[in-house]
BASESE-402244 format. One record per residue (C-alpha): residue in one letter; x, y, z. Coordinates in nm, 2 decimals. Layout:
N
('A' (X Y Z))
...
REM end
This chain:
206
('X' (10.56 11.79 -1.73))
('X' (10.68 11.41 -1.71))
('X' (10.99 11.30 -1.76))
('X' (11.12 10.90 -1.79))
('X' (11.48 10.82 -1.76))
('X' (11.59 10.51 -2.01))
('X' (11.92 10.42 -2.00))
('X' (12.13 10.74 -2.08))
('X' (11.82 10.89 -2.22))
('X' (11.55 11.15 -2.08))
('X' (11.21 11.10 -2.29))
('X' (10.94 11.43 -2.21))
('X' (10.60 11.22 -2.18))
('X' (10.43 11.56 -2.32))
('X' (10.71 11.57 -2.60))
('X' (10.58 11.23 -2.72))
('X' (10.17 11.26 -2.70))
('X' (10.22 11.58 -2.89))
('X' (10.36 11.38 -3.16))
('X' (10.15 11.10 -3.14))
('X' (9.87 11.35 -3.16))
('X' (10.01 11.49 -3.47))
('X' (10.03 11.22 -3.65))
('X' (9.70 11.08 -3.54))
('X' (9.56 11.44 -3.68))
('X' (9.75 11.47 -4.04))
('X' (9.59 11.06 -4.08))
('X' (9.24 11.21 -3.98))
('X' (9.30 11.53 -4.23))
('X' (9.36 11.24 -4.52))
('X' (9.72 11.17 -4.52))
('X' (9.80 10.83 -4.61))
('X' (10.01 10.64 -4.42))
('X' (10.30 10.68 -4.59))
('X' (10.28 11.08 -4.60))
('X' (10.22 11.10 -4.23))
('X' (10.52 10.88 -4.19))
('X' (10.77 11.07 -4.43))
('X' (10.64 11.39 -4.27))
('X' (10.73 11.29 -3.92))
('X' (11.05 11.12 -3.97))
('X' (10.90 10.74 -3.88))
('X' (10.86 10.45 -4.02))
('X' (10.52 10.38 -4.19))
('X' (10.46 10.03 -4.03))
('X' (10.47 10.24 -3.69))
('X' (10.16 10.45 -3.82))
('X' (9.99 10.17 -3.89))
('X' (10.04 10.03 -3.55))
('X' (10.00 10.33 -3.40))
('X' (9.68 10.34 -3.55))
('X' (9.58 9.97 -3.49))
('X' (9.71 10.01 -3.07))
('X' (9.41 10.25 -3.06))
('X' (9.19 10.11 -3.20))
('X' (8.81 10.12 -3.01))
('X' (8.64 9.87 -3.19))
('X' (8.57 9.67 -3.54))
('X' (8.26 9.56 -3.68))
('X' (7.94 9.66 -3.80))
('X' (7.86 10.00 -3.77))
('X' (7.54 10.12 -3.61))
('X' (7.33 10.42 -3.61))
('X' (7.04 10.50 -3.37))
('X' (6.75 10.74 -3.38))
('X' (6.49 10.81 -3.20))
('X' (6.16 11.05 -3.14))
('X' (5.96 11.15 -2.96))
('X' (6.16 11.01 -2.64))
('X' (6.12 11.18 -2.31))
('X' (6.46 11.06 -2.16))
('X' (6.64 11.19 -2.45))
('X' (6.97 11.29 -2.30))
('X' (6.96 10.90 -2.13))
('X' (6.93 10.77 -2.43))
('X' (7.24 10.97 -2.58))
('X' (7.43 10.93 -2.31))
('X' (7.37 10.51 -2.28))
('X' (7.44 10.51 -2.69))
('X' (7.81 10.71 -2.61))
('X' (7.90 10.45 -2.37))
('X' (7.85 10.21 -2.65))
('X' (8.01 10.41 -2.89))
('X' (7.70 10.42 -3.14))
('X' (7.81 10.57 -3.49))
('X' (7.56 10.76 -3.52))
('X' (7.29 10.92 -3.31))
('X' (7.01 11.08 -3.41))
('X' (6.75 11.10 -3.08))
('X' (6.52 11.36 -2.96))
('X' (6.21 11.45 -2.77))
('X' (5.86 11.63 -2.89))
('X' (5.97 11.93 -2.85))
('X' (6.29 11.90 -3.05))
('X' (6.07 11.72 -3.31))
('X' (5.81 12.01 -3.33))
('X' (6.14 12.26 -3.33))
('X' (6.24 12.08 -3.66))
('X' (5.88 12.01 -3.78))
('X' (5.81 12.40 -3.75))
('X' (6.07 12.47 -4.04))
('X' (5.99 12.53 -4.38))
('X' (5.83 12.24 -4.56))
('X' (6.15 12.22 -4.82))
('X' (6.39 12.21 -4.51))
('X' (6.18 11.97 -4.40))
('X' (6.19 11.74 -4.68))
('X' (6.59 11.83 -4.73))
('X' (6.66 11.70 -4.39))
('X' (6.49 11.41 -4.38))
('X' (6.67 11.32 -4.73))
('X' (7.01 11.35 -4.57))
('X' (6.93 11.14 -4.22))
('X' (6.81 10.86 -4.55))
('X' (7.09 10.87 -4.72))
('X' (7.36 10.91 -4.39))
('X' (7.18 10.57 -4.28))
('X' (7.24 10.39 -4.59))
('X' (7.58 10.39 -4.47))
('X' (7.49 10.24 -4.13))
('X' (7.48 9.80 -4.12))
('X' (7.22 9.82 -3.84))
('X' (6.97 10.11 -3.74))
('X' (6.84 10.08 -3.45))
('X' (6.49 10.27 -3.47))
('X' (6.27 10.37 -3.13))
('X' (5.94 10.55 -3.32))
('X' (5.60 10.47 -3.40))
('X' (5.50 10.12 -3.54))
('X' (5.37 10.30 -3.86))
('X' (5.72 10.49 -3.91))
('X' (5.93 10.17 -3.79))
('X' (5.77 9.97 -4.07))
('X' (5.80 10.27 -4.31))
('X' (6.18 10.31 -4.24))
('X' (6.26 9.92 -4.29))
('X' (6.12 9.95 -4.63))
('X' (6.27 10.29 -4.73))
('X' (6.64 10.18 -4.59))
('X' (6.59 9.78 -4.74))
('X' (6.86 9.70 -4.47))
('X' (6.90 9.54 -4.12))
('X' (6.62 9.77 -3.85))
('X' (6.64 9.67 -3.52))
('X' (6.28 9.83 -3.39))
('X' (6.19 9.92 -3.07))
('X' (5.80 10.02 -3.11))
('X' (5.76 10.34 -2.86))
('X' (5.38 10.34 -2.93))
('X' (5.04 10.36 -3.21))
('X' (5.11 10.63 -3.44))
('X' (5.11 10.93 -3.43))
('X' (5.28 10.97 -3.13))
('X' (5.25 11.37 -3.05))
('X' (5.39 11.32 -2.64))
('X' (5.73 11.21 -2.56))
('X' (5.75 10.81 -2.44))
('X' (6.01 10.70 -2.24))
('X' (6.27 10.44 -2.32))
('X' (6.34 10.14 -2.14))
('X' (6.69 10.23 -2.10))
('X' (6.75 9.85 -1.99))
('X' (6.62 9.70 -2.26))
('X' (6.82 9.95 -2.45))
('X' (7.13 9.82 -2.31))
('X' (7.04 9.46 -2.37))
('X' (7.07 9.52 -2.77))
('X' (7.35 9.77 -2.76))
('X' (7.54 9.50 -2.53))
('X' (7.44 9.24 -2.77))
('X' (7.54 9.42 -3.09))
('X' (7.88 9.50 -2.90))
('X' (7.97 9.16 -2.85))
('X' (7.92 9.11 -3.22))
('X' (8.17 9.37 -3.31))
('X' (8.44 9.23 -3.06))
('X' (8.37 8.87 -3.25))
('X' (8.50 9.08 -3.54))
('X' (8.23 8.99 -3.73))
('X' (8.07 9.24 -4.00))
('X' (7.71 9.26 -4.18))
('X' (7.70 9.20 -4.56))
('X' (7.52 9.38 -4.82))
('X' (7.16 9.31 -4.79))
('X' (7.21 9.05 -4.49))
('X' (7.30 9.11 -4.11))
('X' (7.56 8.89 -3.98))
('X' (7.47 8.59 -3.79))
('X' (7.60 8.78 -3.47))
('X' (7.42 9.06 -3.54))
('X' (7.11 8.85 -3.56))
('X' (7.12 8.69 -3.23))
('X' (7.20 8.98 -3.06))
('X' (6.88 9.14 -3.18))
('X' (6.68 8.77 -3.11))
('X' (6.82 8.80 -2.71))
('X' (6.66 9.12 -2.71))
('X' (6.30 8.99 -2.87))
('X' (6.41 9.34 -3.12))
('X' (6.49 9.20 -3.45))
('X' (6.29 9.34 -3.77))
('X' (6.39 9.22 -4.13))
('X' (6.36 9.46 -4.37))
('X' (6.10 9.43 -4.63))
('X' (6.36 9.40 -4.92))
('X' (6.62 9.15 -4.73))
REM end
């Protein structure tokens, strides 16, 4: 345990994170700031910067999935270092795994991973050319494509991790710049980061 002597006082370092912690967990639960305050005896102003002092990042958010990929586990590792939204990666025989469910479950799923990148400003998609172009109309949003092969692609294909990183980097620097992607148009940022990395796709409907 750490202790810090100010003045005539004697703060406990574990004392404080512990409450920092709690409040961080009560504004994840769904308190607002104001409860979370009241509750904890502060001010709410100090929530808010509490909140703001850890912040990772702003900007557009960004999902990225996948299949069949060999390096798999690369690829899900390189996306947390970026801190990716969403991830949704996997190799052939994690595809077949899924594909070998009933067709209902099936068809369930791949409603749900439609509808959870709706929310997304900028899917970035490593799949067949067939399915690439499929997704960019089904989404009719920003698709950053990164053609893994023909269809149908029934082995896994390895990603260039590099070029990878050269559109995660790029997309990065737009969120530092602060700069978000509007309804039915990526930002200007977003854009060029895809251009650097010779990735960008319209979408049919934008």
């Amino acid at each position: 345990m750490r202790f810090f002597r100010i003045g005539d006082k004697v703060v406990s370092q574990e004392k404080l994170v512990d409450a920092l912690i709690d409040i961080l967990a009560d504004r994840e639960a769904g308190a607002t700031q104001e409860e979370t305050a009241r509750r904890h005896g502060v001010q709410r102003s100090f929530v808010s910067f509490l909140e703001s002092l850890g912040e990772v990042r702003r900007g557009a958010r960004i999902a990225l999935v996948g299949f069949p990929v060999a390096n798999a586990e690369e690829v899900r590792a390189l996306a947390a270092d970026h801190g990716v939204d969403f991830v949704l990666v996997f190799n052939q025989a994690e595809r077949e795994g899924i594909e070998g469910s009933s067709g209902g479950e099936v068809f369930n799923r791949l409603l749900e991973t439609l509808a959870t990148l709706r929310d997304y400003d900028v899917t970035i998609l490593m799949a067949s050319d067939w399915r690439i172009e499929l997704i960019e109309r089904i989404l009719g949003r920003e698709v950053v494509g990164i053609p893994l092969g023909a269809t149908p692609l029934r082995e896994d294909v390895p990603v260039d991790l590099g070029e990878l990183e050269q559109v995660l980097a790029g997309l990065k620097q737009a969120r530092v710049a602060g700069r978000r992607a509007g309804s039915g148009r990526v930002s200007r940022a977003l854009r060029e980061a895809a251009d650097r990395a010779g990735r960008w796709a319209p979408s049919k409907r934008s």
